[in-house]
TORGUSE-978962 format. One record per residue (C-alpha): z, y, x. Coordinates in Angstrom, 1 decimal. Example, Ala and Ser with C-alpha at 12.3 -4.5 7.8 and 13.67 -1.06 7.14 Angstrom:
BEGIN
> 7.8;-4.5;12.3
> 7.1;-1.1;13.7
REM end
This chain:
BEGIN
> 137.3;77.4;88.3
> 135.4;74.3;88.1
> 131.6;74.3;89.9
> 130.1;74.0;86.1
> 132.1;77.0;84.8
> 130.1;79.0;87.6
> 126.8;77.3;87.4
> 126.7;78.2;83.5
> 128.1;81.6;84.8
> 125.0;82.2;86.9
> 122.8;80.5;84.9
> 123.7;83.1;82.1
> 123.4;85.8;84.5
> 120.2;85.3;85.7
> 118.5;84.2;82.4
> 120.2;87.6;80.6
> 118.6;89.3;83.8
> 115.3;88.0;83.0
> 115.2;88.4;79.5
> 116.2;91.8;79.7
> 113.1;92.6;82.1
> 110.8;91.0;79.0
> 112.2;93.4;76.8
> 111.3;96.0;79.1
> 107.8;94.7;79.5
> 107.5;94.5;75.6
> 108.7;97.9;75.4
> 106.3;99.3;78.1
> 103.1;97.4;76.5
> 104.1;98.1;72.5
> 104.2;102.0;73.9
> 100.6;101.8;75.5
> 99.3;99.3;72.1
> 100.2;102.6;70.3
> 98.8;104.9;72.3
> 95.6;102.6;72.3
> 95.8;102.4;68.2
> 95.9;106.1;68.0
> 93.5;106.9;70.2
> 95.7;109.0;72.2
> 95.4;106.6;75.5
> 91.4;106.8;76.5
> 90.3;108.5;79.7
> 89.1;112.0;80.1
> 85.1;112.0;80.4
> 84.2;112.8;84.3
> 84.1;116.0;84.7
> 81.1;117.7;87.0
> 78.6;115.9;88.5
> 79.1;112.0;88.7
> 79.9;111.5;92.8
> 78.4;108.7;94.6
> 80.0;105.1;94.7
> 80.0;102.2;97.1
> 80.8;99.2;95.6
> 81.6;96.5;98.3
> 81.6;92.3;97.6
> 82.7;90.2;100.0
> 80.5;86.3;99.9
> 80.9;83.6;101.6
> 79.2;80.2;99.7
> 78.9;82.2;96.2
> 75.1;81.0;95.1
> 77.2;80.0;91.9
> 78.4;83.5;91.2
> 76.8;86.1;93.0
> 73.4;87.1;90.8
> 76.3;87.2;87.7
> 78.1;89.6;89.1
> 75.0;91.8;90.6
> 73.7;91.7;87.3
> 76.8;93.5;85.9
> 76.4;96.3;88.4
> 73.1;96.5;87.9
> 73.8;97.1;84.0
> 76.5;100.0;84.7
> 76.3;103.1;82.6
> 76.4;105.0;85.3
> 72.9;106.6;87.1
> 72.0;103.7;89.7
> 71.1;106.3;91.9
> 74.8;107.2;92.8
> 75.7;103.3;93.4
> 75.7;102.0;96.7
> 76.1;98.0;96.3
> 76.9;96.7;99.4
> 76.9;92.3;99.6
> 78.7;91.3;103.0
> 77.7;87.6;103.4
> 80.3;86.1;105.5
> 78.3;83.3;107.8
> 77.4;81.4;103.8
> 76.6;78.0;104.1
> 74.5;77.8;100.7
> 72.1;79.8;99.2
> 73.7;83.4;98.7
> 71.6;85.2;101.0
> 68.5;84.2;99.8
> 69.5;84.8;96.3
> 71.2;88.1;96.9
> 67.1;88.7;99.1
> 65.1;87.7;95.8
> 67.7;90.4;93.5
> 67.2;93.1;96.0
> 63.7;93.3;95.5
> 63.8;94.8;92.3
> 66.5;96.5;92.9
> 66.6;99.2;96.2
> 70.4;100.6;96.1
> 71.7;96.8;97.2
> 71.9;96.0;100.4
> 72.8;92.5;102.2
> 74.8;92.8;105.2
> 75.2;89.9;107.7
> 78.7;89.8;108.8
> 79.8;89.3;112.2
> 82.8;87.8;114.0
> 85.1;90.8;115.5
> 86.8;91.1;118.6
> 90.2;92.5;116.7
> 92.6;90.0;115.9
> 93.7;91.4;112.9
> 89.8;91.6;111.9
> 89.2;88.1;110.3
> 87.6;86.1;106.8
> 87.7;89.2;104.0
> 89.2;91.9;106.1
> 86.5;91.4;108.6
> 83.9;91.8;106.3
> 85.3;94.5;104.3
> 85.9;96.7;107.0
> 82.0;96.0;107.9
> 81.1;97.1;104.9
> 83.4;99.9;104.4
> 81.7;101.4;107.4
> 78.5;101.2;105.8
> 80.1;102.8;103.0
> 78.0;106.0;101.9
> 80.4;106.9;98.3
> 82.7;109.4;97.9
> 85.0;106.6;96.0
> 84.7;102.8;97.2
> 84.9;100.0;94.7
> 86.2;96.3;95.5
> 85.1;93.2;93.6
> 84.7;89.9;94.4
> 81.3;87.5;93.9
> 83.3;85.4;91.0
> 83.6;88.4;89.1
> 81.6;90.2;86.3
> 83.0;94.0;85.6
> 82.2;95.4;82.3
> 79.4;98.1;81.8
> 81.9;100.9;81.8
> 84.0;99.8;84.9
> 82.8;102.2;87.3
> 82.7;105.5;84.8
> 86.7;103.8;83.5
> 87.8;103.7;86.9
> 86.4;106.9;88.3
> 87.9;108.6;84.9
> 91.2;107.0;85.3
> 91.7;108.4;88.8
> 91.0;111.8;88.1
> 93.3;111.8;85.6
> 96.1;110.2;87.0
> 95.1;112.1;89.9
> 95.1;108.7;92.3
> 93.4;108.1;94.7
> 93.5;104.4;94.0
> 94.1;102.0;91.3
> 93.6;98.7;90.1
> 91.6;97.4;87.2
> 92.1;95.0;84.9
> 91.5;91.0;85.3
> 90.9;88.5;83.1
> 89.9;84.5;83.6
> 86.8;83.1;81.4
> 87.8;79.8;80.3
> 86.0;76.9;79.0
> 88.6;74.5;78.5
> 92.4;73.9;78.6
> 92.7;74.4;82.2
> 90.9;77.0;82.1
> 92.9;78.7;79.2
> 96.1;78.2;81.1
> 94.3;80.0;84.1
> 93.6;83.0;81.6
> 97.5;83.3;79.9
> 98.9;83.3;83.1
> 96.7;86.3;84.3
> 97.3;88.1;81.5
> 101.1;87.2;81.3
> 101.4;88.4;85.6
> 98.8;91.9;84.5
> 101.2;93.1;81.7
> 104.0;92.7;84.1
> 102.2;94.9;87.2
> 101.4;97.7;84.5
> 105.0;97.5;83.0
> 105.8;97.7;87.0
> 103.4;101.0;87.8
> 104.7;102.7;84.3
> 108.1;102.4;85.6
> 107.3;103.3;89.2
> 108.1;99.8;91.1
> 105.6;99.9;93.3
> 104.5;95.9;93.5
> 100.6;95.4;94.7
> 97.1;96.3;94.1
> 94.4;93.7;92.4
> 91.8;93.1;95.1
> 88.8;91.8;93.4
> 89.1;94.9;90.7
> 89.9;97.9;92.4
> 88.6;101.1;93.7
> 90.0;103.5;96.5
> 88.8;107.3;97.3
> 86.6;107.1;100.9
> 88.9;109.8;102.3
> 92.4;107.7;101.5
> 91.0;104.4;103.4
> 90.1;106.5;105.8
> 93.2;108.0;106.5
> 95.1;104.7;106.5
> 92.6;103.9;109.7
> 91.0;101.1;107.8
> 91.7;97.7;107.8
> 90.9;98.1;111.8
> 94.7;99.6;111.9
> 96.1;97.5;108.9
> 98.1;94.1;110.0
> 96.1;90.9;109.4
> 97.0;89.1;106.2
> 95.2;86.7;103.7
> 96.6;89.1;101.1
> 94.5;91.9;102.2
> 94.7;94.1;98.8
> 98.2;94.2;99.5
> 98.6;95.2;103.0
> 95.9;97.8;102.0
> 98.0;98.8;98.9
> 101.6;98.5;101.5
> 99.0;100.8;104.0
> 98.5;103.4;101.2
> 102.1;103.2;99.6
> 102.9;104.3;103.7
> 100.8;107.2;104.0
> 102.2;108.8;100.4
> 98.8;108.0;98.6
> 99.0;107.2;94.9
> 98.0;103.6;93.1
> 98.0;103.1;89.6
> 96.9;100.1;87.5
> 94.6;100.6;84.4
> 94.9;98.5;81.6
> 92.3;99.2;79.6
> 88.7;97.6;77.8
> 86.6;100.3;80.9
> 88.8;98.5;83.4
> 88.3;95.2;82.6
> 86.4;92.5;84.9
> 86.3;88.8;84.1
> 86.4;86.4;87.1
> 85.6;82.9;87.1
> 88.0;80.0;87.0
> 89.4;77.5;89.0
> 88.2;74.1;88.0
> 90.4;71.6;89.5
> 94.2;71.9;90.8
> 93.7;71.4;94.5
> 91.7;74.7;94.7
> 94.5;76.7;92.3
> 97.0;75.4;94.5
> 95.4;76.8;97.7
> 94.6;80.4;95.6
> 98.4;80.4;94.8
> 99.6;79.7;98.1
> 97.5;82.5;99.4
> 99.3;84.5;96.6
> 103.1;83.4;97.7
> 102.3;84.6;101.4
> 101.7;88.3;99.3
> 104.3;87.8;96.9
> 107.1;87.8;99.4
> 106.5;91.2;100.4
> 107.0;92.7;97.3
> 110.0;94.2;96.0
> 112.9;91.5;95.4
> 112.8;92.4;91.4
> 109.1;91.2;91.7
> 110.0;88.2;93.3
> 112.8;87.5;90.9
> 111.3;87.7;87.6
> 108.1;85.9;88.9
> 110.1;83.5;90.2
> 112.2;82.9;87.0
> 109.3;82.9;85.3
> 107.2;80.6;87.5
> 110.0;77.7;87.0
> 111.8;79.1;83.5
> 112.0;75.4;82.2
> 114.2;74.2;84.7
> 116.8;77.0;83.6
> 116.2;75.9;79.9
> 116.6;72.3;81.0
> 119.9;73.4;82.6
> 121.2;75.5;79.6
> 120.6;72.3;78.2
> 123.3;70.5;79.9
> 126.0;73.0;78.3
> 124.7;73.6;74.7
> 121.5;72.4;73.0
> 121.3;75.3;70.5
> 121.5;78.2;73.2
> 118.8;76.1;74.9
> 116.7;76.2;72.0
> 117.4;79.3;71.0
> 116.0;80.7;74.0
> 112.8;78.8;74.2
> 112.5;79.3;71.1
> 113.4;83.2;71.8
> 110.8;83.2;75.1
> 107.9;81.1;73.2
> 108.0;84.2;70.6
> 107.6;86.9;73.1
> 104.8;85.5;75.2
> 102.4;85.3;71.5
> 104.1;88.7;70.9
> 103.1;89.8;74.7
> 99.1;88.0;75.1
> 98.8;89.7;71.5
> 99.4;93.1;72.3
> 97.5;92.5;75.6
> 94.2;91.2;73.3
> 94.5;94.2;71.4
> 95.3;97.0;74.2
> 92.0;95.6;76.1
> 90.3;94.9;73.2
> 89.5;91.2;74.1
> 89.3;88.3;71.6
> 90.6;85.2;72.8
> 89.8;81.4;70.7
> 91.5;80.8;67.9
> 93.4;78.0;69.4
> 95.0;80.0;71.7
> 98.8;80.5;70.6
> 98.9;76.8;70.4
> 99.0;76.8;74.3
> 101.9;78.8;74.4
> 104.1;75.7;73.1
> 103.0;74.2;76.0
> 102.6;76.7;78.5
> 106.4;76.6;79.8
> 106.1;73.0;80.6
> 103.1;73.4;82.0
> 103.8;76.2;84.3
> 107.1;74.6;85.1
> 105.7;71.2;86.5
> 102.5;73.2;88.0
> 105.0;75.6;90.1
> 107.5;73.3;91.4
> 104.7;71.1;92.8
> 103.1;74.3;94.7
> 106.5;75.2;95.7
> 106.7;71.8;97.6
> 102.7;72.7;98.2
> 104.0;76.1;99.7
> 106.3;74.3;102.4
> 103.8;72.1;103.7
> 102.9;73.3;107.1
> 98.7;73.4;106.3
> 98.2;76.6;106.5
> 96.5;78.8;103.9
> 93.3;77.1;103.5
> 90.6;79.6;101.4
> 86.4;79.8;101.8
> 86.7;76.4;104.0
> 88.4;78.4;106.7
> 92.6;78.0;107.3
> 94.7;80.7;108.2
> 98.1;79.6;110.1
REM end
């Protein structure tokens, strides 16, 4: 058998591989655009009494971001005596303290917190400053978020529904990118393309990872984990918290939803994505190896459809052709299950968006090699 008989062989393989997990992410998300349609998909109202929250945000140099996202938990339908904000500034070099002082003043349930260095090893950047503030923690259920993102005004009362009826005692929300121009835009399909594939995952039972700058976690699971005090260091803390749950038996799910929604900010030039994503890959290969395929097939599908072009044009085509189809399908059914409205130029992207994603991920991949380090909040982790 000649070497290009089994390189089409196993390019065939692993592209009918990957196309058959799209169908069953097209399945899973036209099921829950149903549901969503007929109404029969929206949280229970909270039952009882509405407990006490904590919501916890780690900042370290966020004066561009911080009073955005105070303001929208500030403006939560839900009575602001029950939320405990809790702002951890983590040794900032800029102005975030003294904003997040001047907010407080009109506003008694937030609290700024000066963050210390630990003396644990596995106690450093976020993880050291969320298990500060987790101490400090007064709520019944604790909410993560980060200072570049602004939750809707139902988040908490979404979250706090969807647990109880899912009977979690974590999940993850929902996390979208603002954009402003084409970069931007890229940022926001590629978001949307990785959260219908982690609710396709949760609805099937792979258990993959938890989305730390929208989540929220019962008091009483974190604390029988040990907190982060007894969780490995990693700069993927949401998902050694999630691997730390997942151990003890305690249920995550992921909510996909309009109340579950948060919009973070994005990155504005390709040095900084490429340090985020390389903090990402050092989380992405602990998930499970189906994770790792189809994000890596789809991280660098042009390359396979540059291949298939080698042994026939028209399959080539067909299949970008075939791809390009599902993604609009996909990012439209995502629009309409959360209810967002994206620019009207927006499927025009997705001629692009393989090319784009193609050249952007084979230059981290060389990025990912490089022995720097993960470099995030001007600190580097080895």
């Amino acid at each position: 058998m000649m070497w290009t008989t089994v390189l089409y062989i196993l390019l065939v393989l692993l592209l009918s591989l990957y196309f058959l997990l799209n169908v069953v992410i097209f399945l899973v998300l036209a099921g829950k655009q149903d549901r969503v349609k007929n109404g029969e998909d929206l949280p229970n109202p909270l039952k009882g009494d509405k407990p006490l929250v904590s919501v916890l945000i780690a900042a370290r140099n966020e004066e561009a971001s911080i009073i955005r996202c105070l303001q929208a938990l500030v403006y939560q339908h839900y009575p602001p005596a029950n939320i405990q904000i809790l702002v951890g500034d983590d040794d900032s070099e800029d102005n975030t303290a003294a904003l997040v002082k001047d907010f407080m003043i009109n506003h008694s349930n937030i609290e700024l917190v000066s963050i210390a260095p630990s003396t644990q090893r596995n106690l450093k950047g976020k993880t050291n400053v969320l298990a500060t503030l987790f101490k400090k923690a007064t709520g019944q259920f604790v909410f993560i978020t980060d200072a570049d993102i602004a939750v809707n005004p139902h988040w908490i009362t979404s979250m706090l529904a969807g647990l109880e009826k899912k009977q979690a005692q974590a999940a993850s929300g929902t996390t979208f990118v603002t954009h402003e121009n084409n970069f931007h835009f890229f940022q926001t399909l590629e978001w949307m393309q990785a959260l219908g594939f982690l609710y396709t995952a949760d609805q099937v039972g792979i258990q993959v990872t938890a989305v730390g700058n929208n989540m929220v976690i019962s008091k009483a699971a974190y604390d029988g984990v040990g907190g982060y005090e007894h969780i490995p260091f990693s700069v993927t803390e949401d998902l050694e918290l999630y691997l730390a749950l997942k151990k003890k038996n305690y249920k995550h799910r992921l909510f996909l939803s309009p109340g579950a929604l948060a919009w973070t900010k994005p990155l504005d030039s390709l040095g900084a994505l490429f340090k985020q994503r390389k903090r990402w890959l050092k989380g992405v290969q602990r998930t499970p190896w189906l994770c790792q395929f189809y994000m890596a097939m789809h991280a660098v599908f042009g390359l396979f459809i540059g291949a298939m072009c080698y042994f026939s044009w028209g399959t080539a085509l067909f299949l970008y052709v075939t791809a390009l189809m599902a993604q609009f399908i996909r990012i439209r059914m995502m629009c309409n299950i959360t209810k967002v409205t994206l620019k009207k130029f927006w499927w025009t992207h997705l001629l692009v968006v393989d090319v784009y994603q193609t050249l952007l991920n084979v230059c981290l991949l060389i990025y990912f090699v490089l022995p720097t380090g993960v470099e995030w909040k001007k600190r580097t982790y080895v």
